[in-house]
C-alpha positions in Angstrom: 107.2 -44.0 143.4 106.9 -46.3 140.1 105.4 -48.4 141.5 102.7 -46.0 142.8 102.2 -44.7 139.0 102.0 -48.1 137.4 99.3 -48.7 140.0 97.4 -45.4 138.9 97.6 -46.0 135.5 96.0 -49.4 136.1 93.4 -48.5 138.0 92.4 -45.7 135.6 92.6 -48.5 132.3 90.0 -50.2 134.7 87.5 -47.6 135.2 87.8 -46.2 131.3 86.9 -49.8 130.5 84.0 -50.1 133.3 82.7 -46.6 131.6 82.5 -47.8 128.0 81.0 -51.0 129.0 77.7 -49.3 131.1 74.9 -50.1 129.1 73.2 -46.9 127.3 69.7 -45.8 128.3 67.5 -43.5 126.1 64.0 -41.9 125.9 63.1 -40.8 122.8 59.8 -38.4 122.6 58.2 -35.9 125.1 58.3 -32.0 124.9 58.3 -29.4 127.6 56.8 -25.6 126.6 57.9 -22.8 129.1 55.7 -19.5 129.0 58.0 -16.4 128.6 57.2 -13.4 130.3 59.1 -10.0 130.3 60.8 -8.5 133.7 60.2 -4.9 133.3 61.7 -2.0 135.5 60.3 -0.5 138.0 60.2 3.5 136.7 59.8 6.3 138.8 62.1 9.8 138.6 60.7 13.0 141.1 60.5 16.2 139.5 59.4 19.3 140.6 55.7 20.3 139.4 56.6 24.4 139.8 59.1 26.8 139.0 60.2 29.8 139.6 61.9 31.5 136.9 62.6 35.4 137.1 64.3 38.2 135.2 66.5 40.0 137.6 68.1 42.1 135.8 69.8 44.1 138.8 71.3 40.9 140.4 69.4 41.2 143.4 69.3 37.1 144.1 72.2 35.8 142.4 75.7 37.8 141.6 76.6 37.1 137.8 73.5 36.3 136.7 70.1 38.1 135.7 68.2 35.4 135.0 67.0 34.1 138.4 65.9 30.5 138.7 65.1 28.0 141.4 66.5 24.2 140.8 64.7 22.0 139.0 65.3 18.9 140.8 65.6 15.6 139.1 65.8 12.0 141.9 65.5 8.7 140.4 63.4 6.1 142.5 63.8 3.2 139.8 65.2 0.0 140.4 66.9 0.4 137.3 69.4 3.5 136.5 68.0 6.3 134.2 68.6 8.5 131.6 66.6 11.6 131.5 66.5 14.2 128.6 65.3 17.7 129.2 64.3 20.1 127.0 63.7 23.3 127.6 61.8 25.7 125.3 61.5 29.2 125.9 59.5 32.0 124.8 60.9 35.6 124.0 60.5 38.7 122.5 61.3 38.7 119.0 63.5 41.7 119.1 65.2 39.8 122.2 68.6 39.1 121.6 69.2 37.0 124.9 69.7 33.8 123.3 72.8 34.8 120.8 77.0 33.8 122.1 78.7 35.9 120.3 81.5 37.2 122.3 82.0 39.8 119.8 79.0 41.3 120.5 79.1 40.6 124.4 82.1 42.2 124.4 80.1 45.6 123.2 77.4 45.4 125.8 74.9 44.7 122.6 73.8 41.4 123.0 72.7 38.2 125.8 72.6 35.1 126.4 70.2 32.5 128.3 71.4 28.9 129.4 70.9 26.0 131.6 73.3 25.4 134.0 73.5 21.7 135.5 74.8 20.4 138.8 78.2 19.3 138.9 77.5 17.5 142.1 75.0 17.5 145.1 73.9 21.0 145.5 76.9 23.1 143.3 77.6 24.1 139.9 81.1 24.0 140.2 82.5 27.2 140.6 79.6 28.9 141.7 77.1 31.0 139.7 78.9 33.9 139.1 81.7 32.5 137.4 79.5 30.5 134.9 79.7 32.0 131.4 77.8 30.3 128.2 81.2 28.7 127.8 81.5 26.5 131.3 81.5 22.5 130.5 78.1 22.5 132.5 76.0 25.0 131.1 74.1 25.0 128.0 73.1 28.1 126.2 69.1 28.1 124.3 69.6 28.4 120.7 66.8 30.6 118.4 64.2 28.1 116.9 62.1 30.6 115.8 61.8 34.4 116.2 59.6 33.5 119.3 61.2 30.2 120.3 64.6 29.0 121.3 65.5 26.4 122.9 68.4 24.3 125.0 69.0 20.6 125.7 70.9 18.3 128.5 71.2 14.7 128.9 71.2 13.4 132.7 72.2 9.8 134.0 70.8 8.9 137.4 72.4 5.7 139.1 69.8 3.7 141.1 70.1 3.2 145.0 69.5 0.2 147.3 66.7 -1.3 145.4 66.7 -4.8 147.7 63.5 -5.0 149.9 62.6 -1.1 148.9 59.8 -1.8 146.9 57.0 0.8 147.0 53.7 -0.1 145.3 51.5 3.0 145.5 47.4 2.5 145.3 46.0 5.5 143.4 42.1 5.6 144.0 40.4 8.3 141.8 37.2 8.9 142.6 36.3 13.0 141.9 37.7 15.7 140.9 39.6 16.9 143.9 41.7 13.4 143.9 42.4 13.7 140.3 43.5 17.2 140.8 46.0 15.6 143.7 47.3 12.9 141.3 48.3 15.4 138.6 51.2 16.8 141.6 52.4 12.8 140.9 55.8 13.2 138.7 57.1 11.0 136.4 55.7 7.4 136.6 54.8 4.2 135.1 51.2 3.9 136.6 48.7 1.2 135.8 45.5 0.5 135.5 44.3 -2.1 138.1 41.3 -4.8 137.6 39.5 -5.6 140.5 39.7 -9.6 140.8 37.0 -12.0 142.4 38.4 -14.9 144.5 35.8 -17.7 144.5 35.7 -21.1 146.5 33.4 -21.9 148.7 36.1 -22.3 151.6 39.3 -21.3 152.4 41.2 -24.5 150.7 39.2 -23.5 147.4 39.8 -19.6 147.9 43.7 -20.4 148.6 43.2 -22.3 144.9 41.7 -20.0 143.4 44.3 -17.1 144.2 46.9 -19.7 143.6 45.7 -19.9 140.2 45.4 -16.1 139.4 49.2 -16.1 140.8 50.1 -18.3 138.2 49.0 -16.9 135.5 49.7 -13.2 136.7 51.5 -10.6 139.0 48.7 -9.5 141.9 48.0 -6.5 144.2 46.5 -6.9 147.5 45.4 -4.0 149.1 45.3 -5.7 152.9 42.5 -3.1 154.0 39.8 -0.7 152.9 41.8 2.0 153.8 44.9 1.0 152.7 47.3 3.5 150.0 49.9 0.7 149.2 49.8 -2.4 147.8 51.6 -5.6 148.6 53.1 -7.3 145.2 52.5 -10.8 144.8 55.2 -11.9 141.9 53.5 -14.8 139.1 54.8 -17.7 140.1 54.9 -17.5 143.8 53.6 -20.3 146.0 52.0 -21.5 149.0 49.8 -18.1 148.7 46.9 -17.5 151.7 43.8 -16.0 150.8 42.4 -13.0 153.3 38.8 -12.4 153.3 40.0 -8.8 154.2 41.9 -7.7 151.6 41.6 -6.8 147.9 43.3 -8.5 145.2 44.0 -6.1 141.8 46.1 -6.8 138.4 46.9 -4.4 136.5 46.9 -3.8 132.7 49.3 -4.2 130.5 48.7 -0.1 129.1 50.6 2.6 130.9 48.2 5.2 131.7 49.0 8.7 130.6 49.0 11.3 133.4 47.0 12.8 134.2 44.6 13.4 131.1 43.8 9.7 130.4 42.4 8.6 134.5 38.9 7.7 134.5 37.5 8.7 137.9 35.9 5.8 138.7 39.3 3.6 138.2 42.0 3.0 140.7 45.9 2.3 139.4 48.8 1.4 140.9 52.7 3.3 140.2 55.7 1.8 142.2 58.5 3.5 143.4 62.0 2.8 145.8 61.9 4.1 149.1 65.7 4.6 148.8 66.5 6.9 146.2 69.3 6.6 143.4 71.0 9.7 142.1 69.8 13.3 142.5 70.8 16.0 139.7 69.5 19.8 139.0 69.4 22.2 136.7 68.6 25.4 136.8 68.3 28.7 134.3 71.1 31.7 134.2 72.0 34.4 132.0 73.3 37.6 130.9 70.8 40.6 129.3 72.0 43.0 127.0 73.1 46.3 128.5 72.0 48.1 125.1 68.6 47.5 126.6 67.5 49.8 129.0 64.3 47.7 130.8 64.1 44.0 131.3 60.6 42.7 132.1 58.5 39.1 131.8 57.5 40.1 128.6 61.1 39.5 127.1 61.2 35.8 128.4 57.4 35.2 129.3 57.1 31.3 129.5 59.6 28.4 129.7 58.7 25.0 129.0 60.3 22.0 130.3 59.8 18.4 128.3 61.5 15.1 129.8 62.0 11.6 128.6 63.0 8.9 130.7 63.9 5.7 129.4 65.7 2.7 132.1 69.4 2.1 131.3 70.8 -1.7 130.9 72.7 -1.6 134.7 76.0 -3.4 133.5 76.1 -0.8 130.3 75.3 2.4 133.0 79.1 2.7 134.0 80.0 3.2 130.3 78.0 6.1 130.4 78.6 7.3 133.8 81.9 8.0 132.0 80.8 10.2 129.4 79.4 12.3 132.4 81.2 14.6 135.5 79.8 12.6 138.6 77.7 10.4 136.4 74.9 13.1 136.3 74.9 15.5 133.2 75.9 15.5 129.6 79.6 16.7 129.3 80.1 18.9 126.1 80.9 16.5 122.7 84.6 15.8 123.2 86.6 17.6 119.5 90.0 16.1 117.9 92.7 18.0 119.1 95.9 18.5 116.8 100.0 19.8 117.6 103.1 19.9 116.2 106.2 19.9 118.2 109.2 21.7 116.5 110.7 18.4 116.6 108.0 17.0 114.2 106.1 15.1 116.8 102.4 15.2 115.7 99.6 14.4 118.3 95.9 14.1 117.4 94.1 13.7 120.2 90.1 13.4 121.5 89.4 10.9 118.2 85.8 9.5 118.8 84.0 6.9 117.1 81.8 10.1 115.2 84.9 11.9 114.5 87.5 9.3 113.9 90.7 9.7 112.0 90.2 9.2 107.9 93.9 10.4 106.1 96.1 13.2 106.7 98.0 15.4 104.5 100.6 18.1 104.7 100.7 21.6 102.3 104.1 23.2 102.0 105.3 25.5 99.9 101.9 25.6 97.8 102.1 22.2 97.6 100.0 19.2 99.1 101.2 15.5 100.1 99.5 12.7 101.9 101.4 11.6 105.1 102.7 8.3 103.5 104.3 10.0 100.8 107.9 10.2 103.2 108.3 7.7 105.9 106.3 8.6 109.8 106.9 6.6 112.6 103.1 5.9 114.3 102.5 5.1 117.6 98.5 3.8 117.7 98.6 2.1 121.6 95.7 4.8 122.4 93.7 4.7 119.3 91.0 2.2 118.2 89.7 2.0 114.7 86.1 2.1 116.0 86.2 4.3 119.4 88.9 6.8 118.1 91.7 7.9 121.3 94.8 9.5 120.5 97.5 9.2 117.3 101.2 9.9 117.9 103.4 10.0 114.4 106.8 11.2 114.6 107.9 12.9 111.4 111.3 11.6 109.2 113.9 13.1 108.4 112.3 13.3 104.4 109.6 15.1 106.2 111.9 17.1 108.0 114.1 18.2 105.5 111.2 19.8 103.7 109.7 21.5 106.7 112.3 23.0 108.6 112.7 26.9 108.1 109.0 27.0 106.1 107.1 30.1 107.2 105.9 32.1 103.8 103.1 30.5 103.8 103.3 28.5 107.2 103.2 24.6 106.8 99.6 23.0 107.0 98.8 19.7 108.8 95.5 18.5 107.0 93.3 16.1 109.0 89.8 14.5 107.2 87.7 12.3 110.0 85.4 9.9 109.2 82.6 11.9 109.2 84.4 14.1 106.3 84.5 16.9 108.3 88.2 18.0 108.1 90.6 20.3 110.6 94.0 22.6 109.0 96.6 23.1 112.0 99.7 25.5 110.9 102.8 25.0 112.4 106.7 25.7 112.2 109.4 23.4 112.2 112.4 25.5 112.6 115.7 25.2 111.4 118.5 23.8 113.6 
């Protein structure tokens, strides 16, 4: 065996000493430049074009509910995965009380409420319609803008689906007035507008060129017939392309084209979608009208309005926010700090966020007011973070303790500020052994 090692050992001295005596070779001079382009999503969510939205103020569709609505459907066909905020802005009556939550007043029969309620998976809100109130985690209730106007919010996140070999390049061709009519049923898209390219050469080695070229510079469309209503993508940069005297060769245009009020007739665009879908979401409208009301008609709600944005989510940030969701697909409500006392003097602050993060504490007893640090507390910070907030855990000390215990006239105050200076006042009782 030591003989073995000396062996290695000399062997290695030997090739160190080959290395550092190998002549060195250089090149000095000479450049390369790379063209950068950008990889943009594909972008496509279906939504429904109609809606019907109903008072019903006898219940006759839906038990619990008088507002009658059918689901506004939401599917994302992206390659990418989505979020999509929806806005929805009704009109009412002015004297129309359907859009206050006071419970007080509910309470009475004198005033309403009108919300959205999202999908809390495929095809259910959760506990069914006619348990939702304006306080389930799904539902969002429209807020007053105006005397006229209120309106209500939600925040969906669609995952993709199997994007791999799904690609779906649509051709839109509009030529009159009854195709432009069909293109405005098109939901949410990024369409472009497609140039018409001329492939020159004199024979088919020259034509090949030619296309080669335009495929280096750009991405191209072929349309492989007259008749054809897809398009066949052919990536910049691809090689060995093969010119067909049949076939139409587009680019598009850097502009997205805004549907439907910006299509010239005479142009022809091109919007891509995946044939397998990502996630599917809905929403739809519910409500409760004011039994101090005697008649109900159109003319208390007469028009909703629904706006969305959709904007492609980064896919290794989506599970982060497919977190923040129930089943990844709608908005939960914004979680609030939770504080306790345990009549052993355990204090918990829980549901800290990075908004509303903890700031200082203090205590009032007796009509007085002392910060936490002014008698010892034993802190337990494993599930808080500084910047995303968790959950605090402080045991009180016996100092603490001994000034607490038996306090009731007035009752002892825990005072929490969070970094958004908002601040929360718990009461408690630490009683006497």
């Amino acid at each position: 065996m030591r003989n073995k090692k000396l062996v290695s050992t000399v062997v290695a001295s030997a090739l160190v000493a080959t290395t550092m005596a190998m002549p060195v070779m250089a090149a000095d001079g000479g450049k390369v430049e790379v063209d950068v382009t950008t990889k943009d999503a594909i972008i496509r969510v279906a939504v429904p074009t109609a809606l019907a939205v109903a008072v019903d103020q006898f219940e006759k569709v839906d038990a619990g509910s008088q507002i009658y609505s059918e689901d506004f459907t939401i599917e994302n066909k992206s390659d990418v995965p989505v979020k999509v905020d929806v806005t929805s802005k009704a009109t009412i009556a002015s004297v129309n009380p359907v859009t206050s939550t006071s419970a007080a007043k509910r309470s009475t029969g004198d005033d309403a409420w009108l919300a959205v309620a999202a999908e809390t998976a495929d095809d259910t809100y959760g506990t069914g319609i006619a348990a939702l109130t304006d306080a389930s985690a799904n539902v969002t209730t429209f807020k007053k803008e105006t005397a006229t106007e209120a309106k209500a919010a939600q925040t969906f996140y669609l995952n993709k689906g199997a994007t791999s070999g799904n690609e779906v390049y649509n051709l839109l061709d509009v030529k009159n007035a009854a195709t432009l009519e069909a293109a405005k049923q098109i939901s949410y898209a990024r369409i472009y507008e497609l140039t018409t390219e001329t492939i020159s050469g004199a024979d088919l080695t020259a034509q090949n060129a030619a296309l080669q070229a335009l495929v280096d510079q750009k991405d191209v469309y072929e349309a492989t017939s007259s008749t054809a209503t897809t398009l066949t993508l052919i990536g910049k940069g691809s090689t060995g392309v093969t010119y067909n005297s049949s076939s139409t060769y587009y680019t598009a245009g850097t502009a997205v084209a805004t549907l439907p009020d910006t299509f010239a007739t005479a142009a022809k665009y091109v919007y891509a979608e995946y044939s397998v879908a990502g996630d599917k979401t809905a929403f739809r409208y519910i409500g409760k009208l004011s039994d101090g009301k005697t008649t109900w008609s159109d003319t208390d709600i007469s028009d909703i309005e629904i706006k969305y944005d959709i904007v492609g989510v980064t896919g290794s940030n989506y599970p982060q926010f497919a977190t923040d969701c129930n089943y990844g697909l709608y908005k939960k409500e914004k979680i609030e700090p939770q504080i306790s006392v345990s009549d052993a003097g355990l204090i918990t602050v829980s549901g800290l966020t990075a908004e509303k993060n903890y700031k200082s504490m203090s205590i009032s007893v007796a009509g007085e007011t002392y910060d936490i640090g002014q008698s010892p507390v034993t802190w337990s910070n494993d599930g808080w973070d500084k910047n995303e907030g968790g959950t605090i855990i402080g045991q009180l000390g016996s100092g603490w303790m001994g000034l607490l215990k038996g306090k009731t006239t007035p009752l002892p105050t825990l005072n929490l500020t969070l970094s958004d200076d908002t601040t929360m006042a718990y009461q408690f009782t630490i009683p006497e052994d």
